[in-house]
TORROZA-302762 format. One record per residue (C-alpha): residue in three letters; x, y, z. Coordinates in steps of 0.25 Angstrom, whole numbers, plus 2048, in hexadecimal, padded with zeros to 3 digits. Layout:
N
- residuo,px,py,pz
- ALA,X,Y,Z
...
# end
This chain:
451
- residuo,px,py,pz
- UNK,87D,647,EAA
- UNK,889,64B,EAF
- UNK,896,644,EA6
- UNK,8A4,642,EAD
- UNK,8B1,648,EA9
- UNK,8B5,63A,EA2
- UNK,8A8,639,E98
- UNK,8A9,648,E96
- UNK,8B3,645,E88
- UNK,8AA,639,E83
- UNK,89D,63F,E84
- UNK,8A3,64B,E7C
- UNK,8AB,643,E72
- UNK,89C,63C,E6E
- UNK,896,648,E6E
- UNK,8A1,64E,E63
- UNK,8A0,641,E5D
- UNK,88F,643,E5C
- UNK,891,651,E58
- UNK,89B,64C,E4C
- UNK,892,642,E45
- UNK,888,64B,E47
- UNK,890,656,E3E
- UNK,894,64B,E37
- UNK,887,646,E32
- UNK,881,651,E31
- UNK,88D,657,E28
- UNK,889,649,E1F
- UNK,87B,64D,E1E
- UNK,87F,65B,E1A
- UNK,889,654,E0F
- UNK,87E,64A,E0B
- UNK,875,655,E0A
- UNK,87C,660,E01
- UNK,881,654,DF8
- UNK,873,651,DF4
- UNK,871,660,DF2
- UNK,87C,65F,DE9
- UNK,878,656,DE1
- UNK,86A,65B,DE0
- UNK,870,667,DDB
- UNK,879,661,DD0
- UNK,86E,659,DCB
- UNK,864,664,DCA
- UNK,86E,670,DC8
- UNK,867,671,DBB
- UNK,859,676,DC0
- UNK,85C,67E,DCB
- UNK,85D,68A,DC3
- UNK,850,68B,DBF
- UNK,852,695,DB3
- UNK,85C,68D,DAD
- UNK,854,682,DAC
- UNK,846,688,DA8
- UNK,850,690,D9D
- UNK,856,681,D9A
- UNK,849,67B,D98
- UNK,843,687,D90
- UNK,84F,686,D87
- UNK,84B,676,D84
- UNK,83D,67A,D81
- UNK,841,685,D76
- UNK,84A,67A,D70
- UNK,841,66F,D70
- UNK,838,679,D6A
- UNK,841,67D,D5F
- UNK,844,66D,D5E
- UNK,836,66B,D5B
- UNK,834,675,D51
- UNK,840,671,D4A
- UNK,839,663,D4A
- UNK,82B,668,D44
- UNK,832,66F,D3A
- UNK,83C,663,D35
- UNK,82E,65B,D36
- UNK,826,665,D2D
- UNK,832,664,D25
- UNK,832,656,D24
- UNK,823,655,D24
- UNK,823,65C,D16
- UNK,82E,655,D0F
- UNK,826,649,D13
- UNK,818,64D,D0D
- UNK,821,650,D03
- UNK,826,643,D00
- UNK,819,63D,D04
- UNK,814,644,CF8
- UNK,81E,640,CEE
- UNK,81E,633,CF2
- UNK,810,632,CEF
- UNK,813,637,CE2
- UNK,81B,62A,CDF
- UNK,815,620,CE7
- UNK,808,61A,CE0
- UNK,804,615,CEC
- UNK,803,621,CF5
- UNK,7FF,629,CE8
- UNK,7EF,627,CE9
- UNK,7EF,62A,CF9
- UNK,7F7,637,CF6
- UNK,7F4,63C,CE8
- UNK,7E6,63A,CEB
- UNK,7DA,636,CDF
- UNK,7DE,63B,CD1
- UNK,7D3,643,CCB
- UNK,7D0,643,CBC
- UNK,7D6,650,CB2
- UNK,7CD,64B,CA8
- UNK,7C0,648,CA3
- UNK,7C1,640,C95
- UNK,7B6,638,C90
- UNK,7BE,62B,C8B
- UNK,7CB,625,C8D
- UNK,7CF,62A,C7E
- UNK,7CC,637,C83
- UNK,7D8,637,C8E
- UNK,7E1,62F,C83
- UNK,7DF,63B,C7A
- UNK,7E3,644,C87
- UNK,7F0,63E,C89
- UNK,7F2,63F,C7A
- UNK,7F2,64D,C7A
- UNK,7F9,650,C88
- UNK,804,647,C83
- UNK,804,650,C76
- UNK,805,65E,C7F
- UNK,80F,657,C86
- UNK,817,655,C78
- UNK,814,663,C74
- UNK,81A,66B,C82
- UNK,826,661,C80
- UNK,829,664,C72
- UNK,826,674,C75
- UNK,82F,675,C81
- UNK,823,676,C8A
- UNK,825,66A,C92
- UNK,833,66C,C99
- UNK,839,67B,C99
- UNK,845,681,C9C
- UNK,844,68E,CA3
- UNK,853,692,C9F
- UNK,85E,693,C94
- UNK,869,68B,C96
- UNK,87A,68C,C92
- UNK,882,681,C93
- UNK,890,687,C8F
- UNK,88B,694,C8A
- UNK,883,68C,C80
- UNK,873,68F,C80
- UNK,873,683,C77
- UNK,878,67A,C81
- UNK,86F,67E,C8B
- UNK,864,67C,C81
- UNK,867,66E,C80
- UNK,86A,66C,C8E
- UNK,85C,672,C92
- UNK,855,669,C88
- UNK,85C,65B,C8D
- UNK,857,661,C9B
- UNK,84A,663,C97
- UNK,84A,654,C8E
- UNK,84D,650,C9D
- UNK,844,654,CA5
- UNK,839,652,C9B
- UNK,83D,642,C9B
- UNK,83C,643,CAA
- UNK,82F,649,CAA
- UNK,828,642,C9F
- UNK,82F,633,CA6
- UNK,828,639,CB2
- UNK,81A,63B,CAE
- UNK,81B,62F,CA4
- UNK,81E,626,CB0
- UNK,812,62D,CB9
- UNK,809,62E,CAD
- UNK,80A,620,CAA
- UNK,80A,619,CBA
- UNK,7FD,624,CBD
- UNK,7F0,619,CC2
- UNK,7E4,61F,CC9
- UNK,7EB,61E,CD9
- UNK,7F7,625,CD3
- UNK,7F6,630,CC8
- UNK,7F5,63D,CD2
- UNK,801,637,CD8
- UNK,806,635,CC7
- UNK,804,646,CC7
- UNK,80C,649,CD3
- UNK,816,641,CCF
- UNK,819,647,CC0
- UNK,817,654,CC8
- UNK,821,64F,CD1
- UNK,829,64D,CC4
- UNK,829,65A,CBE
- UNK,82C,661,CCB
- UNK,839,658,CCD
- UNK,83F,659,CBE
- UNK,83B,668,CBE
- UNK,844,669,CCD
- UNK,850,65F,CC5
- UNK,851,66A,CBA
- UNK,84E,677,CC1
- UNK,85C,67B,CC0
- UNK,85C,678,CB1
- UNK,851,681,CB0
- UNK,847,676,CAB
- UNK,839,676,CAE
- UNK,82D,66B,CA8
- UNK,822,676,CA6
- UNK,815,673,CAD
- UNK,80C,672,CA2
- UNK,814,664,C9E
- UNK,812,660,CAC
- UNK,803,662,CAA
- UNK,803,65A,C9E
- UNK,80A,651,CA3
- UNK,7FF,64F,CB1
- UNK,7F4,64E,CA5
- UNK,7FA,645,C9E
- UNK,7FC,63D,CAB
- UNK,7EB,640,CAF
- UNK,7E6,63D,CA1
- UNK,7EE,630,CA0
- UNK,7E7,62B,CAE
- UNK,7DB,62F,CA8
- UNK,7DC,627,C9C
- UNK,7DE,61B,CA3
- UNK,7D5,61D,CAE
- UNK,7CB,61F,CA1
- UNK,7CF,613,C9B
- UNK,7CB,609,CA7
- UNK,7BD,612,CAA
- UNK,7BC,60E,C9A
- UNK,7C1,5FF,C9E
- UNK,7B5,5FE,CA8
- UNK,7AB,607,C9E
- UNK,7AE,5FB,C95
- UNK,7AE,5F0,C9D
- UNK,79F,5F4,CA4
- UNK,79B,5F8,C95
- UNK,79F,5E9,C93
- UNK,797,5E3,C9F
- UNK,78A,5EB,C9C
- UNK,78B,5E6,C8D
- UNK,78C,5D8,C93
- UNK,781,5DC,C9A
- UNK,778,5E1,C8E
- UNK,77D,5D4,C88
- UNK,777,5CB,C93
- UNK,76C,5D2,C93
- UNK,767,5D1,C84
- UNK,76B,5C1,C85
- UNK,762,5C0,C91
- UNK,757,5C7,C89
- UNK,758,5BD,C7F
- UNK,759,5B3,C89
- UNK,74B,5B8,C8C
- UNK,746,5B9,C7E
- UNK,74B,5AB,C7C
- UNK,744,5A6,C8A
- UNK,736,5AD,C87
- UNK,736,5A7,C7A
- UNK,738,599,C7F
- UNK,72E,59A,C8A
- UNK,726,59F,C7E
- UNK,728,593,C77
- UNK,725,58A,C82
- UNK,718,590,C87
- UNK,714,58F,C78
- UNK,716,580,C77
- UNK,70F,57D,C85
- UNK,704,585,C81
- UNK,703,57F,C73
- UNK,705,570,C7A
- UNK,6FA,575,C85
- UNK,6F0,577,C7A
- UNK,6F0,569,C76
- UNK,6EF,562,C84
- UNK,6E4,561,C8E
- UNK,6E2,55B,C9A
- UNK,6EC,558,CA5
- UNK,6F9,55D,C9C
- UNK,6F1,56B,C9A
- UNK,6F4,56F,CA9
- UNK,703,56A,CA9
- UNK,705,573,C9C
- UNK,6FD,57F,CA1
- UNK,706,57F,CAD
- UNK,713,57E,CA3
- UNK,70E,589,C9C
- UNK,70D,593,CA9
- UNK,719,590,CAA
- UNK,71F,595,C9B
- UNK,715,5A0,C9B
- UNK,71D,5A6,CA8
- UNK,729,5A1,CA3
- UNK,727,5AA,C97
- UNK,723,5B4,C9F
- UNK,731,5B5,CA6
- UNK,739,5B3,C9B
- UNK,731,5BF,C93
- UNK,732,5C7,C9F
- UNK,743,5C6,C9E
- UNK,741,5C9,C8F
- UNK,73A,5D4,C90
- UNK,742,5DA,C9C
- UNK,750,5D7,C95
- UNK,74A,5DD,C87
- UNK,746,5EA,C91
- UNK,754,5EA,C95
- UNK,75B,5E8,C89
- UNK,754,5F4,C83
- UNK,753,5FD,C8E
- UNK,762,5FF,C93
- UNK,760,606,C9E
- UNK,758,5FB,CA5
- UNK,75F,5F2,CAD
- UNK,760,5EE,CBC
- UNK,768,5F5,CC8
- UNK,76E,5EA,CD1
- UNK,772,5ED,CE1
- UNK,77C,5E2,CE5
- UNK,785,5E0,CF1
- UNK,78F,5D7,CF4
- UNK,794,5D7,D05
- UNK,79E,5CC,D03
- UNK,7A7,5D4,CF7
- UNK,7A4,5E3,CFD
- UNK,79E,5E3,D09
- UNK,792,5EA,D0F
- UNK,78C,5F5,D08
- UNK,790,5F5,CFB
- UNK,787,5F4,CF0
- UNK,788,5F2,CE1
- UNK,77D,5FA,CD9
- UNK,77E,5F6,CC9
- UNK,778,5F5,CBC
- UNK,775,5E9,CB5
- UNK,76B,5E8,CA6
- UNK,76B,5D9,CA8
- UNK,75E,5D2,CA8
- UNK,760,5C9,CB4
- UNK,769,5D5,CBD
- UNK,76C,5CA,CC7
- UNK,775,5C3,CBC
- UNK,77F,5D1,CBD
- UNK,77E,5D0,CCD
- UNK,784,5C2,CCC
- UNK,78F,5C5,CC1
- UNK,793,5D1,CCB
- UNK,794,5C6,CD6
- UNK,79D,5BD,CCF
- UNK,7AB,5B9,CD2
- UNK,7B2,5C8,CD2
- UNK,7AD,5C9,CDF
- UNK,7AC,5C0,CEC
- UNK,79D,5BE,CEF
- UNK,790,5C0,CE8
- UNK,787,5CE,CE8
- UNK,77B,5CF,CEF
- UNK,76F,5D6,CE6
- UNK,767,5E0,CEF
- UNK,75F,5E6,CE1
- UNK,75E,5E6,CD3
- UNK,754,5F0,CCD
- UNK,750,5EE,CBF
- UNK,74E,5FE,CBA
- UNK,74C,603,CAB
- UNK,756,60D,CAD
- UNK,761,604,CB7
- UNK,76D,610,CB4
- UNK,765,61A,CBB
- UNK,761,613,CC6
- UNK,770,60E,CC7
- UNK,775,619,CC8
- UNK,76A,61E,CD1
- UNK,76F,615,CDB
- UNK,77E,616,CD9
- UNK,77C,626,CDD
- UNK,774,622,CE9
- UNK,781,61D,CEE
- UNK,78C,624,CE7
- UNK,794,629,CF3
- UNK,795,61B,CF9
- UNK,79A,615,CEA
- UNK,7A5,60B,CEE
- UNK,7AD,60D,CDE
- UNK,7AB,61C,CDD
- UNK,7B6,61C,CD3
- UNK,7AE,614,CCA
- UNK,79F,616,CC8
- UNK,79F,605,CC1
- UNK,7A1,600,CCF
- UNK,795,600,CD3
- UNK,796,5FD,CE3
- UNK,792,606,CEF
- UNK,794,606,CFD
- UNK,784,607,D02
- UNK,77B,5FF,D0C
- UNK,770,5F7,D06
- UNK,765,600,D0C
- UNK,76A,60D,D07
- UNK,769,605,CF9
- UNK,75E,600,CFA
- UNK,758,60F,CFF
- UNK,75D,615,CF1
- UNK,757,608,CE9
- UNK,74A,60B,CF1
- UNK,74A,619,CEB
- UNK,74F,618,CDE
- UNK,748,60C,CDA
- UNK,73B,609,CE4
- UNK,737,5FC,CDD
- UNK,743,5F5,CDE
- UNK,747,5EA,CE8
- UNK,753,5E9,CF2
- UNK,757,5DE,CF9
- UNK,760,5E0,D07
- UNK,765,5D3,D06
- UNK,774,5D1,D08
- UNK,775,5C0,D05
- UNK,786,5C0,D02
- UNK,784,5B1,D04
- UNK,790,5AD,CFF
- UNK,797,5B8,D09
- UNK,791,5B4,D15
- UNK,794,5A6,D13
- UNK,7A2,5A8,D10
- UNK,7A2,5B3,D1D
- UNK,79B,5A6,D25
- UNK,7A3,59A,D21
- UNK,7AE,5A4,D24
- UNK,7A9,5A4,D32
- UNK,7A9,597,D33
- UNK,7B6,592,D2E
- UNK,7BA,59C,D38
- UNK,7B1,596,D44
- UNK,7B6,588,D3F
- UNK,7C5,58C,D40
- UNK,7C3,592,D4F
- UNK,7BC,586,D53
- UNK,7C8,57B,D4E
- UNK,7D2,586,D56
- UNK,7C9,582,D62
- UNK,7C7,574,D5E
- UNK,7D8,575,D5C
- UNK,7DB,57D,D6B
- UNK,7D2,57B,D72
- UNK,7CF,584,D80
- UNK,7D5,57F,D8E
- UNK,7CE,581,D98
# end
């Protein structure tokens, strides 16, 4: 295509003008393009150099590292001033004193209370004779005060006054709060005592010995003793009581039943003598009367003899098996003793008001020797004792078939009943149940359901 002279200068001024906006643009691209770079750069200048940020980031491991072991120790650190604390607070705080001290265990073995009151007599006298020897609180130096030796002694004995009143108010104060869920905490604590006055007047030189701090803990062990003595004896007594009452009821139903065979005595006497003298129609009516006295008499000379058998032989008696679902639960029984003549009487009086609902009686086993078969049964279930802290709560915690195995063994001839009536139980748990059924139904009754 051929272009004339006159459109030679406007073709070539388009084609300078096409050639500078493509510079152009292309120069913007390029300017677009290496500001992008730049800022990618600036932002991740940090990680280009790949050394320095793997030395970065090891350098941030080895300090949280040291961080870290810096915090385990400041926790194991703080973790024993804690137990530590843990421990002294249990020392002064009865209610966390049982958990933490554990059960107390008995230093001694006396046969009576008067026994441990004759202990703490002479531990108290020992105690008098260290004081007044010197053996109770020493000094392990000689003080001056002003160049004067005498001085210093009189300083060294108001010191040692001191902290013999501290210590003695101590263990007095311990000695005399000690109960049976506290007393081991009671040891730490005048333990705790002696170590604190001992660290108060370690720069005086001024020790408490340890052989007053021993007689001190015995003192505080024979004193709980004592007292733990004196309520076994309370309950000694009190069951002595119960079992005189017992031998008492027993002699006053024997004369009951001397007084019961003699009056049938008398009456079958006078029927007899009046049956003597009439004949005819009367004589059967009378002979009838007197079968009836004569068997009459033969109950009532039954009970004599049995109560006179009792009475004289002291280890005869009856074993009662009782339970009771509505004041225990399932599966516990009471296995006990009773002398009385009618054993059902001592089932009732242990059903009376001290507690919610009446037992069941599952067995009573007359025996001449009812201790040894007491006790029989009680060591067949020894491990499952409900009280195994004391041996007059007679209660364990057995099904009635492994007690009636052992009562099939140890006394083949004697019943056992499997029966669990709890009447007034159930119909306290039913009319429960139906107060409860009754309120549902007025909520109904009340809002009733749209459909």
């Amino acid at each position: 295509m051929e272009y004339t002279s006159e459109q030679l200068p406007a073709i070539a001024a388009l084609i300078i003008l096409a050639l500078f906006s493509l510079s152009s643009f292309t120069l913007y691209r390029l300017w677009r393009e290496r500001r992008t770079r730049v800022a990618l750069e600036t932002r991740f200048s940090g990680i280009f150099d790949v050394d320095a940020e793997i030395n970065r980031l090891e350098k941030q491991a080895n300090d949280q590292k040291i961080e870290i072991e810096i915090l385990r120790s400041d926790y194991r650190e703080k973790r024993m001033i804690y137990d530590q604390l843990i421990k002294e607070v249990a020392i002064f705080d009865e209610k966390l004193a049982f958990s933490e001290m554990g059960v107390y265990e008995p230093h001694f073995d006396f046969s009576d209370s008067e026994a441990y009151k004759a202990a703490i007599g002479n531990i108290r006298e020992l105690q008098k004779q260290l004081i007044s020897k010197g053996g109770a609180v020493i000094c392990t130096i000689e003080w001056s005060v002003d160049g004067s030796k005498s001085k210093g002694k009189t300083m060294t004995a108001r010191n040692i006054r001191l902290a013999l009143r501290a210590f003695n108010n101590e263990c007095d104060a311990a000695i005399a709060n000690a109960r049976w869920n506290n007393v081991n905490a009671m040891e730490k604590r005048i333990i705790h005592a002696q170590e604190q006055i001992d660290k108060l007047n370690a720069s005086n030189k001024i020790y408490i010995t340890q052989e007053y701090l021993r007689s001190k803990l015995q003192e505080l062990y024979v004193t709980h003793e004592y007292r733990e003595k004196l309520k076994e004896e309370r309950e000694e007594r009190a069951e002595a009581a119960r079992l005189a009452r017992e031998e008492q009821k027993l002699l006053h139903d024997m004369e009951k039943a001397c007084e019961e065979e003699e009056h049938y005595e008398k009456l079958l006497a006078k029927a007899r003598s009046e049956a003597a003298k009439i004949a005819g129609p009367q004589l059967e009516a009378f002979t009838q009367q007197i079968k009836t006295l004569e068997s009459d008499l033969a109950e009532a000379h039954a009970r004599f003899a049995r109560a006179q058998a009792m009475a004289e032989k002291t280890r005869s008696g009856y074993v009662y098996i009782i339970s009771n679902i509505g004041s225990f639960g399932s599966d516990v029984i009471k296995i006990g003793l009773t002398r009385r003549l009618d054993p059902v009487d001592r089932v009732r009086e242990l059903g009376d008001a001290s507690v919610p609902f009446a037992f069941d009686t599952h067995a009573i086993i007359y025996s001449e020797d009812a201790p040894a078969l007491e006790r029989a049964l009680h060591n067949e279930f020894e491990e499952v004792r409900v009280n195994a802290r004391n041996y007059r709560k007679e209660f364990f915690r057995a099904s009635l078939d492994d007690v009636e195995k052992a009562v099939k063994r140890l006394s083949p001839d004697a019943s056992f009943f499997r029966d669990i009536e709890a009447q007034e139980y159930h119909e306290t748990i039913a009319r429960r149940q139906n107060e409860l059924e009754r309120a549902a139904t007025q909520e109904r009754v009340k809002f009733p359901e749209t459909i």
